[in-house]
C-alpha positions as YAML, in Angstrom:
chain: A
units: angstrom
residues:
- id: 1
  name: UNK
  ca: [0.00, 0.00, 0.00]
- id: 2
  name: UNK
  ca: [1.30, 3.33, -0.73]
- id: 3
  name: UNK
  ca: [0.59, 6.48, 1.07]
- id: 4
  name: UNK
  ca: [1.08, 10.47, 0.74]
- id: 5
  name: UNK
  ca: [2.14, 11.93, 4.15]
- id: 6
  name: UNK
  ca: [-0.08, 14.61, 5.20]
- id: 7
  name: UNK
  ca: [-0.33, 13.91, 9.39]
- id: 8
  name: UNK
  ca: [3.58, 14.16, 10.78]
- id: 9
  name: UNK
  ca: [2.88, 14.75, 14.72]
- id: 10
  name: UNK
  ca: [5.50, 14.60, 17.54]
- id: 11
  name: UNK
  ca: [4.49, 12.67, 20.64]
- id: 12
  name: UNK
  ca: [6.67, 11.76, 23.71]
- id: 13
  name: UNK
  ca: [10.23, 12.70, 22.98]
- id: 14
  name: UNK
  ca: [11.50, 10.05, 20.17]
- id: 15
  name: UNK
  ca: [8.34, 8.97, 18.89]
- id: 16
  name: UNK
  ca: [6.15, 10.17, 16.01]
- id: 17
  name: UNK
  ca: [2.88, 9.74, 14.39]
- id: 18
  name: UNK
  ca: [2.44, 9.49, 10.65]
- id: 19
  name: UNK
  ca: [-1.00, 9.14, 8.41]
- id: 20
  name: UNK
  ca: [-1.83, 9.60, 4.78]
- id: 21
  name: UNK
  ca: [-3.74, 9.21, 2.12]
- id: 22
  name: UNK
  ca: [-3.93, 6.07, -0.09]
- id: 23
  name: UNK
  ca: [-4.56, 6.13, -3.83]
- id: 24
  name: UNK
  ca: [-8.68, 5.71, -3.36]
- id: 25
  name: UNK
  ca: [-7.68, 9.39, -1.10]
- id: 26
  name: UNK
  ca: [-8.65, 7.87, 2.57]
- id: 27
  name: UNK
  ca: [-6.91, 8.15, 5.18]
- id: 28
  name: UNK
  ca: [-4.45, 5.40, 6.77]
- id: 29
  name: UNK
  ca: [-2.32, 5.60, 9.73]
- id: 30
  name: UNK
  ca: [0.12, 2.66, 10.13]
- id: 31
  name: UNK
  ca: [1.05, 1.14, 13.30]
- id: 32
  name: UNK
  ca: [2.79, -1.06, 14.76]
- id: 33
  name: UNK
  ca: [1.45, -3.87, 17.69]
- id: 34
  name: UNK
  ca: [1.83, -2.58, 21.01]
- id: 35
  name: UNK
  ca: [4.42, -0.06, 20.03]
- id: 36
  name: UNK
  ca: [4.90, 3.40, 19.03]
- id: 37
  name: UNK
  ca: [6.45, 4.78, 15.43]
- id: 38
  name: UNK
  ca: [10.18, 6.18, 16.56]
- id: 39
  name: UNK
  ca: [11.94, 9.40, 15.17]
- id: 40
  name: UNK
  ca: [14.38, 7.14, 13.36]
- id: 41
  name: UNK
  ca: [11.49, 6.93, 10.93]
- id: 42
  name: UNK
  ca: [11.68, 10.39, 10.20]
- id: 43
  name: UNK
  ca: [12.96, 11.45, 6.66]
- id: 44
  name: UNK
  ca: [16.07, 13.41, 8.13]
- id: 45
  name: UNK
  ca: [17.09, 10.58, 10.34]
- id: 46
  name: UNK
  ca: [17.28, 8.16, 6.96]
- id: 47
  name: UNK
  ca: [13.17, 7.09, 6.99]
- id: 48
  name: UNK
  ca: [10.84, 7.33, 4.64]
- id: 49
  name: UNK
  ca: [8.31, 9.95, 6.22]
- id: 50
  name: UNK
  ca: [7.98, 13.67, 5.62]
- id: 51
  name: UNK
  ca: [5.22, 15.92, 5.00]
- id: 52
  name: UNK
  ca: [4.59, 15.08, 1.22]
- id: 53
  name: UNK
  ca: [6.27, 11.63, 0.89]
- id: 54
  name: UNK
  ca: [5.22, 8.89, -1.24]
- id: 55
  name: UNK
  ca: [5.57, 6.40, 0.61]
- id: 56
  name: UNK
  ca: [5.35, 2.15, -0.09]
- id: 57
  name: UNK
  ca: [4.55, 0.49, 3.33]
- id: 58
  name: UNK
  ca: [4.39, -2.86, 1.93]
- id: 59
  name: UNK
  ca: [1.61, -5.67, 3.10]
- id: 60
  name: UNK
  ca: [-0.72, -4.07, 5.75]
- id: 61
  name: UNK
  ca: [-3.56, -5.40, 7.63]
- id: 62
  name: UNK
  ca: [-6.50, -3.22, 8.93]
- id: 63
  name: UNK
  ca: [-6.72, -2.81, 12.78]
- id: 64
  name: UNK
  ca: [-9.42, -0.43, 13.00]
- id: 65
  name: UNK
  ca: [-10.94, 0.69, 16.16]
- id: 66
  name: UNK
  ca: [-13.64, 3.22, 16.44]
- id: 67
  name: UNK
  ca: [-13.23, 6.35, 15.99]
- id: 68
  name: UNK
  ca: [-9.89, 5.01, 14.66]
- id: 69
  name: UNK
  ca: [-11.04, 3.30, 11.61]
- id: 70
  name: UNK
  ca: [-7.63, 4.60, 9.78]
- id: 71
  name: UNK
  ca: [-5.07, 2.36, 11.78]
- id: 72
  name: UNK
  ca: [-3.40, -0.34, 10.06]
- id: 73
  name: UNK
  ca: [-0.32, -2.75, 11.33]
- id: 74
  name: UNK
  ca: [2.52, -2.68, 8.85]
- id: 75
  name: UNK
  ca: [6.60, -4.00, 9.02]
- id: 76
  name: UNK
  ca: [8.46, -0.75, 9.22]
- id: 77
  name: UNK
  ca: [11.42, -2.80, 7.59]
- id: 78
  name: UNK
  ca: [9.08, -2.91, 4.34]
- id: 79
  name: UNK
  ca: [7.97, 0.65, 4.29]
- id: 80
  name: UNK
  ca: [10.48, 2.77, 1.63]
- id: 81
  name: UNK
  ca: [10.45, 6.24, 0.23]
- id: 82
  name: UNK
  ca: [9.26, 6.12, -3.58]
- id: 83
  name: UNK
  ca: [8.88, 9.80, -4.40]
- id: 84
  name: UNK
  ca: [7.69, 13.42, -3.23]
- id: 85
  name: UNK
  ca: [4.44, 15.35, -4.19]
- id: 86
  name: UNK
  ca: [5.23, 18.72, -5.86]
- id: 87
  name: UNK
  ca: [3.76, 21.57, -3.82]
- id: 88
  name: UNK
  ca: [1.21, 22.20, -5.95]
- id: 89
  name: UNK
  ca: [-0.01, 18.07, -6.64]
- id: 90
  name: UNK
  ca: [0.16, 17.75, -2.86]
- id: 91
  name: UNK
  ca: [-2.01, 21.55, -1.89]
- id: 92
  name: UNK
  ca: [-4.65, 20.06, -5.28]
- id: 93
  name: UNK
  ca: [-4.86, 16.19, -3.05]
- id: 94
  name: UNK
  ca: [-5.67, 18.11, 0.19]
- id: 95
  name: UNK
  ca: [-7.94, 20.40, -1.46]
- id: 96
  name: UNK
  ca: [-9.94, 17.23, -2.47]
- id: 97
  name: UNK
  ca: [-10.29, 15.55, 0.49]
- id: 98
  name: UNK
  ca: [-10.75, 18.35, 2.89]
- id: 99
  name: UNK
  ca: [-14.41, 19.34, 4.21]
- id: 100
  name: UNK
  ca: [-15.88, 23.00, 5.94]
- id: 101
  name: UNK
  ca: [-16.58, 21.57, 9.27]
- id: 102
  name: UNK
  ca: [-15.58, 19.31, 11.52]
- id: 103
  name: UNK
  ca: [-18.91, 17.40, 11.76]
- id: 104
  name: UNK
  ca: [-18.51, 16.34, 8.14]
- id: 105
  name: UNK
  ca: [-15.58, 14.55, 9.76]
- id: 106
  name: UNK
  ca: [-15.78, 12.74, 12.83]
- id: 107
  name: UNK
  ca: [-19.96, 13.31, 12.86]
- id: 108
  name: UNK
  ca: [-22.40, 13.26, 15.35]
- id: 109
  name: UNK
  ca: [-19.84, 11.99, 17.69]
- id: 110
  name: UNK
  ca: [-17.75, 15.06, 18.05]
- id: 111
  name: UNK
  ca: [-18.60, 16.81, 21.26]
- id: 112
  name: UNK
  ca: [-17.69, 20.40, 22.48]
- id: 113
  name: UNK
  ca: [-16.22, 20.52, 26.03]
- id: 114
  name: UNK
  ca: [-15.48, 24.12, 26.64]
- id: 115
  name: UNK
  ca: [-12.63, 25.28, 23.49]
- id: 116
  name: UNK
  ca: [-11.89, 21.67, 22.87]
- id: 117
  name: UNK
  ca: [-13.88, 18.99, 21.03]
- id: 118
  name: UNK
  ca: [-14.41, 14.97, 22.25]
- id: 119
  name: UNK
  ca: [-15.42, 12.05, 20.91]
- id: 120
  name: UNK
  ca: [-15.97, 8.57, 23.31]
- id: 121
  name: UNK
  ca: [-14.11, 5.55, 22.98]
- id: 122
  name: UNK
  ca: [-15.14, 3.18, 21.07]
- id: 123
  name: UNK
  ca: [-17.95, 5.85, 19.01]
- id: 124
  name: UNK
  ca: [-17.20, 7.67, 16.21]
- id: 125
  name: UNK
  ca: [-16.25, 7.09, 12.26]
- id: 126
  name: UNK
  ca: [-13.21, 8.93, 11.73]
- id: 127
  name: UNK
  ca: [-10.54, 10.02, 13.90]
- id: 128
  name: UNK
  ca: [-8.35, 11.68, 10.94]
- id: 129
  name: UNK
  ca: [-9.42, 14.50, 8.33]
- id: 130
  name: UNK
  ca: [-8.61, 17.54, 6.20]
- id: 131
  name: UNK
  ca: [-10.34, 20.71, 7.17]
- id: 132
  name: UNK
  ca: [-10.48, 24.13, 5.69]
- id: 133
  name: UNK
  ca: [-11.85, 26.17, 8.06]
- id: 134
  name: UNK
  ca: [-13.78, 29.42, 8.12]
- id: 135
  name: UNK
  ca: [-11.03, 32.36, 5.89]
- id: 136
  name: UNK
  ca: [-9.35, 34.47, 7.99]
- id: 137
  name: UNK
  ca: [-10.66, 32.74, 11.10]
- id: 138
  name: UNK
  ca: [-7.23, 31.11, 12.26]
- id: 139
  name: UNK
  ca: [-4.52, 32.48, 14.76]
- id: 140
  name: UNK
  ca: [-1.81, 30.81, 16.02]
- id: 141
  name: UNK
  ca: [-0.77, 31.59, 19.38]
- id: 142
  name: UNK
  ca: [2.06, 30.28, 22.19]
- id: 143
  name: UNK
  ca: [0.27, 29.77, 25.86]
- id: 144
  name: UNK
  ca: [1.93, 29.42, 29.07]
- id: 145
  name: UNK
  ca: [0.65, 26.64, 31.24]
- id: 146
  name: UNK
  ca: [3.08, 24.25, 32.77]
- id: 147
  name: UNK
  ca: [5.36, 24.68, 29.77]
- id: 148
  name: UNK
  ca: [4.69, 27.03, 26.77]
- id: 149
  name: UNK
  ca: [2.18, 25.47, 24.45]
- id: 150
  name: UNK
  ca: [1.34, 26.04, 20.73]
- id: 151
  name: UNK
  ca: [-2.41, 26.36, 20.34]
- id: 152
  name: UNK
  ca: [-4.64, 27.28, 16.90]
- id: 153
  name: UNK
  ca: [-7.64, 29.50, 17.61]
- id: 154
  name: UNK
  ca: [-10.29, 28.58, 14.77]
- id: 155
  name: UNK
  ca: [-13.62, 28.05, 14.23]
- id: 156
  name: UNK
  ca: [-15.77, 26.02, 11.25]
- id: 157
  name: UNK
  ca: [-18.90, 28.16, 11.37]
- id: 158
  name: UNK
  ca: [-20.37, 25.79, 14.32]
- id: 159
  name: UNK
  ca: [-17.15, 25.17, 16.66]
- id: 160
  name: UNK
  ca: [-15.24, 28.33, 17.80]
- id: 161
  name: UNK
  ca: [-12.61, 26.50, 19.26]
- id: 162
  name: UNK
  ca: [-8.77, 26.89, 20.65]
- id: 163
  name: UNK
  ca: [-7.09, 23.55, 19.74]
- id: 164
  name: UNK
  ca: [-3.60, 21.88, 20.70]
- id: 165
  name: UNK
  ca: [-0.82, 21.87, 17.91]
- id: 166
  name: UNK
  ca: [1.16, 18.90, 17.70]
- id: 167
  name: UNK
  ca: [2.75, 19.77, 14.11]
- id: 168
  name: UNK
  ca: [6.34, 17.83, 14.43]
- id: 169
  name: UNK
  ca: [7.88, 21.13, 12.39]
- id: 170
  name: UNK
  ca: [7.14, 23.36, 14.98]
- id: 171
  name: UNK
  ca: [9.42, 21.76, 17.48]
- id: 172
  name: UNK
  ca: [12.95, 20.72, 18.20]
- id: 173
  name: UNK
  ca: [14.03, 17.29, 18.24]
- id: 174
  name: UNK
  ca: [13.24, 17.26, 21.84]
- id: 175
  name: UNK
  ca: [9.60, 17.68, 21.07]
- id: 176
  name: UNK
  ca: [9.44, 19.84, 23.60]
- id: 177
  name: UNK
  ca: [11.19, 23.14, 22.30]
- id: 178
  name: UNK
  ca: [8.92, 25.26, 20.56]
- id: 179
  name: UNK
  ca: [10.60, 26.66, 17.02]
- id: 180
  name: UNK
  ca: [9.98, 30.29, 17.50]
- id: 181
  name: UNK
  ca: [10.83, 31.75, 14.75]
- id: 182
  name: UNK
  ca: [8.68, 29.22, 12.79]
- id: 183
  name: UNK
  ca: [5.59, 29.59, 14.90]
- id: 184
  name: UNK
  ca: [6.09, 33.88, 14.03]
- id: 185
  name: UNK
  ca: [6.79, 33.00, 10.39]
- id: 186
  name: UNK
  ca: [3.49, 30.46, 10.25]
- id: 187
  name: UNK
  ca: [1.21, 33.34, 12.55]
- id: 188
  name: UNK
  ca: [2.21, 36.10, 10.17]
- id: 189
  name: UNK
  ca: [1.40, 33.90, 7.10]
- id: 190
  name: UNK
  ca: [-2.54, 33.59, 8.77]
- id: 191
  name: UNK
  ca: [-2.07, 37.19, 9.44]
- id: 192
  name: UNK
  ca: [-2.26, 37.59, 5.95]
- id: 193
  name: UNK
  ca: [-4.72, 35.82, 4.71]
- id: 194
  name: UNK
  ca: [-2.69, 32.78, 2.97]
- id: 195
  name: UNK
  ca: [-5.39, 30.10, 2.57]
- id: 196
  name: UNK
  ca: [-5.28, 26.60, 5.17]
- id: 197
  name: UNK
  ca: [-5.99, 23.60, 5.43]
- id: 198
  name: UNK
  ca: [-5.74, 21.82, 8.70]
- id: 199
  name: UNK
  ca: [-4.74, 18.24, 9.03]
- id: 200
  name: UNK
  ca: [-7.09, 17.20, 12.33]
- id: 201
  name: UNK
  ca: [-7.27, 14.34, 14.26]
- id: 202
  name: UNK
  ca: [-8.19, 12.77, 17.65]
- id: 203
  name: UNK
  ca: [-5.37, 11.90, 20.03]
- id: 204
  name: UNK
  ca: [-5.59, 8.52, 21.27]
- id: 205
  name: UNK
  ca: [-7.75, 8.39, 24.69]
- id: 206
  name: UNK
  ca: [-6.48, 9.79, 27.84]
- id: 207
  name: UNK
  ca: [-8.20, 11.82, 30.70]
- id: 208
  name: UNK
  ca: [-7.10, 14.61, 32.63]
- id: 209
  name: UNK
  ca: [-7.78, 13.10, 36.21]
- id: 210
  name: UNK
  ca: [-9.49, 10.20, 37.80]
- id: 211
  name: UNK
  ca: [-13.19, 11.99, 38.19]
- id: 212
  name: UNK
  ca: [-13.65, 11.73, 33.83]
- id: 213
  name: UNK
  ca: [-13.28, 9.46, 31.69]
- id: 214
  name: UNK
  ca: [-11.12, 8.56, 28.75]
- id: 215
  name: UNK
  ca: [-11.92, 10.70, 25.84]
- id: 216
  name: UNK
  ca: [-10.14, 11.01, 22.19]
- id: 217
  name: UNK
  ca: [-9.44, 14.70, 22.43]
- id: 218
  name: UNK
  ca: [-9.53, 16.96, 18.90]
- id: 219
  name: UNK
  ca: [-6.54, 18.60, 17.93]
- id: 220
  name: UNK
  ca: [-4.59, 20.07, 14.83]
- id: 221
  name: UNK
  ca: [-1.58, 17.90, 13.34]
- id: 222
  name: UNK
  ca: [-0.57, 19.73, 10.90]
- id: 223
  name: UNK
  ca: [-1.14, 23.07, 9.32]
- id: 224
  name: UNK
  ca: [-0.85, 23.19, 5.48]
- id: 225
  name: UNK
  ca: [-0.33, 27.03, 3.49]
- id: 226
  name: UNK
  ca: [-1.10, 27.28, -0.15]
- id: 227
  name: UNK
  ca: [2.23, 30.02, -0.55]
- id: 228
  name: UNK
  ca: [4.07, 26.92, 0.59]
- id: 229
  name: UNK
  ca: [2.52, 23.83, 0.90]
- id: 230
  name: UNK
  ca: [5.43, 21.74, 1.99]
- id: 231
  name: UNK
  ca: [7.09, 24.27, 4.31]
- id: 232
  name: UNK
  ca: [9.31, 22.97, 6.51]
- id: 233
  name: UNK
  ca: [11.03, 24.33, 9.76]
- id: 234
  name: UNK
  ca: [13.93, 26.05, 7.74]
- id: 235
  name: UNK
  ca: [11.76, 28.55, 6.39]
- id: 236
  name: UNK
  ca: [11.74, 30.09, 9.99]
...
């Protein structure tokens, strides 16, 4: 099966998460059993994956698991680079498959809970989409909790929401550092108007404290511009 990147996400420092689209344009995000995708994985570090990569993962066998349907197990000793998407082949896919609101993706599921959006284990169609939200609606902005955090204020026409960023490009290898001068380049791009389209998923379950329970939260993966669809953290 062969894939175009267009979900690159950081996770606990040396891990990553990957998804793309296949050549009938649905989503797939391979896994492995009972382990997480490592950095080594990573384009730059000699793997096949980057924002825009072609890339074969060999056999694959479907593991889904509402809401995610996408995941399927695959041999990362199979998976191999084959090509790149020019910027304006990959912007034309994502245009495609991208909707206007979030309830055209995940559905009746998707719950609001304050800024943020839910949906319960085990409910749910979708836990990985394209959207391009309302124009001129987006703002990227750094917030200080424990640890300065990258957040995307946005809205779809029927969610005004402030969402997590967990775009790998936005970050040092340590996952943790936030890229400054990329996150000022990216906000100033929104500034002016350069058109977007979100890569959005749902984070595996987790809950904030023993009183709730497990939820897939909503957040943005990546952030796609059409001056630049295949920026990378250079640019900054």
């Amino acid at each position: 099966m062969r894939i175009v990147v267009n979900h690159l996400t950081r996770m606990q420092q040396g891990y990553i998460c990957v998804a793309g689209l296949d050549e009938n344009k649905q989503h797939i995000r391979p896994v492995h059993s009972g382990a997480r995708l490592g950095i080594h994985l990573l384009h730059r570090h000699g793997g096949p994956f980057d924002i825009g990569t072609v890339v074969d993962l060999g056999p694959v066998q479907a593991r889904p698991t509402p809401p995610e349907v996408e995941d399927h197990a695959f041999s990362e000793s199979r998976a191999q680079r084959v090509g790149d998407m020019s910027p304006a082949d990959f912007w034309n896919l994502l245009h495609d498959v991208a909707r206007p609101t979030l309830r055209a993706i995940f559905g009746e599921a998707l719950t609001q809970r304050g800024r943020g959006c839910t949906v319960d284990v085990g409910m749910g169609r979708a836990s990985l989409g394209c959207l391009t939200p309302k124009p001129g609606s987006s703002a990227l902005v750094v917030e200080q909790y424990d640890a300065p955090r990258i957040r995307l204020l946005v809205t779809d026409g029927e969610y005004d929401l402030s969402l997590s960023v967990t775009d790998l490009r936005f970050y040092e290898d340590d996952h943790r550092t936030i890229r400054a001068a990329v996150v000022r380049d990216v906000a100033a791009r929104l500034q002016r108007g350069v058109d977007l389209i979100l890569s959005v998923g749902l984070a595996r379950a987790w809950r904030r404290d023993e009183s709730e329970p497990y939820r897939h939260w909503l957040q943005v993966n990546n952030l796609h511009l059409a001056d630049d669809p295949l920026w990378q953290h250079q640019r900054g």
